[in-house]
MDTraj code that builds the backbone (N, CA, C; nanometers):
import mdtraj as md
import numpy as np

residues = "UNK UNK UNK UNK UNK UNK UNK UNK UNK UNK UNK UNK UNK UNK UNK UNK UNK UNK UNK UNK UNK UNK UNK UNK UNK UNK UNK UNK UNK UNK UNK UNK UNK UNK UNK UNK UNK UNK UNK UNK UNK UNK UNK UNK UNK UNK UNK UNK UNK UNK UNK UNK UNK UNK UNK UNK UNK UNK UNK UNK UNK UNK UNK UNK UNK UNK UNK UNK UNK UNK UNK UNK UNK UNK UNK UNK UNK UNK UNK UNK UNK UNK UNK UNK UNK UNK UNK UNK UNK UNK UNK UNK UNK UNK UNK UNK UNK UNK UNK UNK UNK UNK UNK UNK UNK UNK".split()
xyz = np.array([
    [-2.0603, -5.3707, 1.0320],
    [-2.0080, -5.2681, 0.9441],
    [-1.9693, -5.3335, 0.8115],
    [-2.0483, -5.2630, 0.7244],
    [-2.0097, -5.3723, 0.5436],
    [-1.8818, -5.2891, 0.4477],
    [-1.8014, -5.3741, 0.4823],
    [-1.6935, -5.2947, 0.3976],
    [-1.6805, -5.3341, 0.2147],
    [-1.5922, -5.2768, 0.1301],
    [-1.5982, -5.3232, 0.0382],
    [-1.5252, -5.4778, 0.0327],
    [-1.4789, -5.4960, 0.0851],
    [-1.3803, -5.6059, 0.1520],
    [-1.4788, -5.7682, 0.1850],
    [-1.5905, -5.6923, 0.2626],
    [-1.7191, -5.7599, 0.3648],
    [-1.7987, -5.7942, 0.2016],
    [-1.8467, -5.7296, 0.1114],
    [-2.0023, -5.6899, 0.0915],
    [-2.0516, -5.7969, 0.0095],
    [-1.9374, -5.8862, -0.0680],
    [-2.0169, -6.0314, -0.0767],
    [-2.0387, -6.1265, 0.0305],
    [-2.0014, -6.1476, 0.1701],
    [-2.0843, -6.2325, 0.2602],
    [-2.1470, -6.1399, 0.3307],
    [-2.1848, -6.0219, 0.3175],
    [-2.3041, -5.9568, 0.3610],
    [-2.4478, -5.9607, 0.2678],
    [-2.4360, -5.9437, 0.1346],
    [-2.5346, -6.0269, 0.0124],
    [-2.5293, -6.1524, 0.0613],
    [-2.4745, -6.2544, 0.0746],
    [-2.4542, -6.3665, 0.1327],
    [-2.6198, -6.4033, 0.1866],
    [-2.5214, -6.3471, 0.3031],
    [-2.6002, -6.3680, 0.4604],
    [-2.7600, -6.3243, 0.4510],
    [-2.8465, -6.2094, 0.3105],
    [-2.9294, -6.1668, 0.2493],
    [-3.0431, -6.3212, 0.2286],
    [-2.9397, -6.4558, 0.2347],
    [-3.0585, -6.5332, 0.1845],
    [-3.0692, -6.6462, 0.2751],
    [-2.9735, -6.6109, 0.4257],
    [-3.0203, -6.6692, 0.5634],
    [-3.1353, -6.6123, 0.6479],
    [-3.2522, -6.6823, 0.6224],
    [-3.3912, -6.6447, 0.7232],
    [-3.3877, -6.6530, 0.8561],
    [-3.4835, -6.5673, 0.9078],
    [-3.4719, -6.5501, 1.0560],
    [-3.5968, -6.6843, 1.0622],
    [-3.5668, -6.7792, 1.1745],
    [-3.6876, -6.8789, 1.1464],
    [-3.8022, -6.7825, 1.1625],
    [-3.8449, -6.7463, 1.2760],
    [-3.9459, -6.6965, 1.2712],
    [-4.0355, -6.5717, 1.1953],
    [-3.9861, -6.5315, 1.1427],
    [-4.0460, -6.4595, 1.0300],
    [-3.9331, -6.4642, 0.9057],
    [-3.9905, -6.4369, 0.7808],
    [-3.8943, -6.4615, 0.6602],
    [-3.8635, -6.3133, 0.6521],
    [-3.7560, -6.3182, 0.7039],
    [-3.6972, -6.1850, 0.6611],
    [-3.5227, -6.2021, 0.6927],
    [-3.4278, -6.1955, 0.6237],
    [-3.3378, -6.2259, 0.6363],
    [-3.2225, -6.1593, 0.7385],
    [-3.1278, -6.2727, 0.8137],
    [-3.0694, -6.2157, 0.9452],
    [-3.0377, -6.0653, 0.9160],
    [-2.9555, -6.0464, 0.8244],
    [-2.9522, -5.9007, 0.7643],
    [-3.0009, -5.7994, 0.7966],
    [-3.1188, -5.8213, 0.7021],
    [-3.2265, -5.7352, 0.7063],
    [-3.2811, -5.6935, 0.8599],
    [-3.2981, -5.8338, 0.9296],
    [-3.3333, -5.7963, 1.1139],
    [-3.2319, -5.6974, 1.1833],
    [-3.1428, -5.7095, 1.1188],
    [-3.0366, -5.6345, 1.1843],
    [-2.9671, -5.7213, 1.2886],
    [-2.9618, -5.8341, 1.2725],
    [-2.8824, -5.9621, 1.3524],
    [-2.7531, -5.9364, 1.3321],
    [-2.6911, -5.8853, 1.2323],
    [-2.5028, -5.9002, 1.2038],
    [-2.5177, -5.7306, 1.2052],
    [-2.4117, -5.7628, 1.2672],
    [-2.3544, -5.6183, 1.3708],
    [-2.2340, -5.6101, 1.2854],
    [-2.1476, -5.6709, 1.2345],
    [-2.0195, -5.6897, 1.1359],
    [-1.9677, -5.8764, 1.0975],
    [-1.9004, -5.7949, 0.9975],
    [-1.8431, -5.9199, 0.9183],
    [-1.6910, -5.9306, 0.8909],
    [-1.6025, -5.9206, 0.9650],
    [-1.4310, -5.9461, 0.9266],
    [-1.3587, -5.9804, 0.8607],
    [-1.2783, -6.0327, 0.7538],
    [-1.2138, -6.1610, 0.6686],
    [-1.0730, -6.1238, 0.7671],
    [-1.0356, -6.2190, 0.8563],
    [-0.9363, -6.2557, 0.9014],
    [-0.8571, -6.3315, 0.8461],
    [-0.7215, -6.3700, 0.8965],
    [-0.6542, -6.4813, 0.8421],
    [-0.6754, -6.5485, 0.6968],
    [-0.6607, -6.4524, 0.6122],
    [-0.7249, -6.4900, 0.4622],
    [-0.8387, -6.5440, 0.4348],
    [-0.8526, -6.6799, 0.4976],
    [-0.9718, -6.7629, 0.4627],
    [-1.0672, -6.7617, 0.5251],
    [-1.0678, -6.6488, 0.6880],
    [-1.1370, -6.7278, 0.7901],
    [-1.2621, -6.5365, 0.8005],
    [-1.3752, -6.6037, 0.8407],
    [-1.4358, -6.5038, 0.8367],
    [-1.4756, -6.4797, 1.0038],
    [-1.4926, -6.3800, 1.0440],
    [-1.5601, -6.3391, 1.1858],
    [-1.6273, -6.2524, 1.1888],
    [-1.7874, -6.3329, 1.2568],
    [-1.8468, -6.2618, 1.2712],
    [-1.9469, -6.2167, 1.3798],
    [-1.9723, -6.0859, 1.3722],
    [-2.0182, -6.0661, 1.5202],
    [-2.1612, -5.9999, 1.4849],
    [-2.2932, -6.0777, 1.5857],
    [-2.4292, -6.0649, 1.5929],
    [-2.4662, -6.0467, 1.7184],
    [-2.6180, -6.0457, 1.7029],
    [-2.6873, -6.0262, 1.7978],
    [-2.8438, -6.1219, 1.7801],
    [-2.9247, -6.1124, 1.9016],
    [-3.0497, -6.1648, 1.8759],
    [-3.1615, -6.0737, 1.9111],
    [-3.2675, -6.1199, 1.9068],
    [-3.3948, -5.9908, 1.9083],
    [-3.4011, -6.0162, 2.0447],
    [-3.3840, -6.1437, 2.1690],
    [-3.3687, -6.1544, 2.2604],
    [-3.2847, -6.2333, 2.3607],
    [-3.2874, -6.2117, 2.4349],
    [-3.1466, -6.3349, 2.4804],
    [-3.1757, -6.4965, 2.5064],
    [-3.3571, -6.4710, 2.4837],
    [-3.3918, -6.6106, 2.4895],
    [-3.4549, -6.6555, 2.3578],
    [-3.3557, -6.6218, 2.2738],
    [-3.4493, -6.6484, 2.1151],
    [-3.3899, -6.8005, 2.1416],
    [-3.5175, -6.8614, 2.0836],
    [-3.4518, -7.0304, 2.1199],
    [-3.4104, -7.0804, 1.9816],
    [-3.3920, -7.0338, 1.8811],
    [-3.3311, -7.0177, 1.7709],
    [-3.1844, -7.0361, 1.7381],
    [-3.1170, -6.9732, 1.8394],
    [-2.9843, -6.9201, 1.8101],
    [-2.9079, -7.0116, 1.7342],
    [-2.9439, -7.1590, 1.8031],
    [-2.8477, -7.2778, 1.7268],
    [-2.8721, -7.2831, 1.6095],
    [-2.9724, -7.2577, 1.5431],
    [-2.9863, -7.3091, 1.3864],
    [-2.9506, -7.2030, 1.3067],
    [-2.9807, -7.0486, 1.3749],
    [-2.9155, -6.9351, 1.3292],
    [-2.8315, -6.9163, 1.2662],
    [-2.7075, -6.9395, 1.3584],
    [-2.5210, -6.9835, 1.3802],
    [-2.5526, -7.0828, 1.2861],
    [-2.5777, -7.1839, 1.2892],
    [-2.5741, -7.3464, 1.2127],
    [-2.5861, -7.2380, 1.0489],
    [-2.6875, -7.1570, 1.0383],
    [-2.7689, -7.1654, 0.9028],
    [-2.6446, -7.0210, 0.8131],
    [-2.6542, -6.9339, 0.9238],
    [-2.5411, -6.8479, 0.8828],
    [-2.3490, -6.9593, 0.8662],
    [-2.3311, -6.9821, 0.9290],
    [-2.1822, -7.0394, 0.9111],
    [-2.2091, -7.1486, 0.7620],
    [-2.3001, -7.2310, 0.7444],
    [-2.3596, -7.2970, 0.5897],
    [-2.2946, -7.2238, 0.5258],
    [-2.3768, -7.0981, 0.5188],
    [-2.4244, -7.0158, 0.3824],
    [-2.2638, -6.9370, 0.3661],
    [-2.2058, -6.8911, 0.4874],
    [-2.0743, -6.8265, 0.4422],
    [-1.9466, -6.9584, 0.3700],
    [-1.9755, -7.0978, 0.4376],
    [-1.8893, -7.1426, 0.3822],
    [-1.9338, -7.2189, 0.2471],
    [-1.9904, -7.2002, 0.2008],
    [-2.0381, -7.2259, 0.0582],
    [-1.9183, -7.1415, -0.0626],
    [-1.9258, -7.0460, 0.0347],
    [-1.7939, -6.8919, -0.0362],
    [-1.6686, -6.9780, -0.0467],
    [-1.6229, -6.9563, -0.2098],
    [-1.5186, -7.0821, -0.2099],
    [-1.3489, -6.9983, -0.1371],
    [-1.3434, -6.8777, -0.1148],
    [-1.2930, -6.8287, -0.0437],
    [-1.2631, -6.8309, 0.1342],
    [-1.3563, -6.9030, 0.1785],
    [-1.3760, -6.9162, 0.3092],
    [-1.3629, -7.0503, 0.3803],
    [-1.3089, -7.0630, 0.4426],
    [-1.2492, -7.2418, 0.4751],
    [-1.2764, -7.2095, 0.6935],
    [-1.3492, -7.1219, 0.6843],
    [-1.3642, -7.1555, 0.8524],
    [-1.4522, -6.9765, 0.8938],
    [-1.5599, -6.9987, 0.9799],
    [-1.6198, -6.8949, 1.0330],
    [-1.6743, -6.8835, 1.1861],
    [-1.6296, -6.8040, 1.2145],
    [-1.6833, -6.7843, 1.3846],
    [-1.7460, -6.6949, 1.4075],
    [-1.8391, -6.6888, 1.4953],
    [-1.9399, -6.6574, 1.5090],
    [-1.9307, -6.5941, 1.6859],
    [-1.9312, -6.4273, 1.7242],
    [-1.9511, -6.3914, 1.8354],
    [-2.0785, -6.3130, 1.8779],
    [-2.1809, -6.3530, 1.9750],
    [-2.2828, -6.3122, 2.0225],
    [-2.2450, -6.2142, 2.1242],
    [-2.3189, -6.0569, 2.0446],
    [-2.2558, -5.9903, 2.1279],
    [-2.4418, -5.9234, 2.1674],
    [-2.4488, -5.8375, 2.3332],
    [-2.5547, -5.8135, 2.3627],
    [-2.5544, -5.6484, 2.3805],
    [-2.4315, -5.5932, 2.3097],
    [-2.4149, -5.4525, 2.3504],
    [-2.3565, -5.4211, 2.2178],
    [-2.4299, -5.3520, 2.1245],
    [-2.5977, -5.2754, 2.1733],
    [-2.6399, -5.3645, 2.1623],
    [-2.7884, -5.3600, 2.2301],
    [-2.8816, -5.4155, 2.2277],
    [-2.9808, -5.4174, 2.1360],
    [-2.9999, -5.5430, 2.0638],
    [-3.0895, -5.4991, 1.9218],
    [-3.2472, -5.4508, 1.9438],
    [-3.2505, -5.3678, 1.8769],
    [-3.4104, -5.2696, 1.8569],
    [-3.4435, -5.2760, 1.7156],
    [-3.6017, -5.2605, 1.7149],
    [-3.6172, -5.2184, 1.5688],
    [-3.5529, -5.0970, 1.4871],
    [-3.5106, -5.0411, 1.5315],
    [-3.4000, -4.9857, 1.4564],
    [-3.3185, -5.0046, 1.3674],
    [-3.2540, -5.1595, 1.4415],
    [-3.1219, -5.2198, 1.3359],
    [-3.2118, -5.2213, 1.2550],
    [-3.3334, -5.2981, 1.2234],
    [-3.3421, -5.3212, 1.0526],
    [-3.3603, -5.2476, 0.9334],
    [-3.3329, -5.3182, 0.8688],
    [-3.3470, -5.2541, 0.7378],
    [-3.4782, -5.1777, 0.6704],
    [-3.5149, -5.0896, 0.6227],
    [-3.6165, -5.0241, 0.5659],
    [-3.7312, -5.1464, 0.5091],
    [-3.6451, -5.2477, 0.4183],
    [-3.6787, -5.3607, 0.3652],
    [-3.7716, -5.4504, 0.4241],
    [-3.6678, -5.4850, 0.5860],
    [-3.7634, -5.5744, 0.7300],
    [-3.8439, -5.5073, 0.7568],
    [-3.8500, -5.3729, 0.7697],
    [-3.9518, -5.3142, 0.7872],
    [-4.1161, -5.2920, 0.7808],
    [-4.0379, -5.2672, 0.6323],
    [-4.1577, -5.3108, 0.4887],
    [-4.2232, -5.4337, 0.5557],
    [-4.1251, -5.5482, 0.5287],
    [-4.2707, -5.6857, 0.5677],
    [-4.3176, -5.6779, 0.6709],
    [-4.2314, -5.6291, 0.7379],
    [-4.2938, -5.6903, 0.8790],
    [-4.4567, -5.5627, 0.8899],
    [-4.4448, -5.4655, 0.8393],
    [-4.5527, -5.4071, 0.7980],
    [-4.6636, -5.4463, 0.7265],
    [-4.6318, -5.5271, 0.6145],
    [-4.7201, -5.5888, 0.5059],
    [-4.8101, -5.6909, 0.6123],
    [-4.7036, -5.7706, 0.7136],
    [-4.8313, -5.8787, 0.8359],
    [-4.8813, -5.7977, 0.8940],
    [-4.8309, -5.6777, 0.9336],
    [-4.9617, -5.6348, 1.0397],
    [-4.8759, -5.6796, 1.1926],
    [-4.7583, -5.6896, 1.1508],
    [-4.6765, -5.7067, 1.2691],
    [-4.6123, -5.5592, 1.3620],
    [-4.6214, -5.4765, 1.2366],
    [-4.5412, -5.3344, 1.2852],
    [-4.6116, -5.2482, 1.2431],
    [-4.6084, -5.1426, 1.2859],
    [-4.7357, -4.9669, 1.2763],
    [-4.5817, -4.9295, 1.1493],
])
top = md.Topology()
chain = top.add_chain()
for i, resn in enumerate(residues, 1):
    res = top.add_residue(resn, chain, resSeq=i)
    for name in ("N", "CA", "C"):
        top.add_atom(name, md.element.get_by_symbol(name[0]), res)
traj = md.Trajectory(xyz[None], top)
């Protein structure tokens, strides 16, 4: 959920790639929400396209980078949640788009 609060580490998170296709976690619909807790500390809660994406570590690794770059942010956590369950749905009109342009999606 992007609040006005959220919506610069949701642009953020816009230029963390999913490895396997370039389309950003975002856009896949990977972040389910974004929190600012405890002033500095951000939490955030995702998902994966499957429970065996063998990805996940560099994911987390590549998202927690990019939020603490934010000179506002001094610590981020990260909860994998499996309910809901991500569908093409979550994404964005945008993911869509490419993943259309390969010939990946009708």
């Amino acid at each position: 959920m992007q609040t006005v609060e959220t919506e610069k580490y949701w642009n953020a998170l816009t230029e963390v790639m999913d490895p396997e296709f370039p389309i950003s976690v975002v856009d896949m619909g990977l972040i389910y929400e974004i929190t600012k807790v405890e002033g500095s500390k951000l939490a955030v809660k995702m998902t994966y396209t499957s429970t065996g994406c063998g990805c996940m570590q560099w994911i987390e690794s590549d998202i927690k980078e990019r939020l603490l770059k934010e000179e506002d942010i001094s610590a981020v956590d990260i909860e994998v949640v499996w309910s809901p369950p991500w569908t093409v749905q979550n994404m964005s009109d945008k993911g869509k788009e490419k993943l259309r342009t390969w010939g990946v999606s009708s």
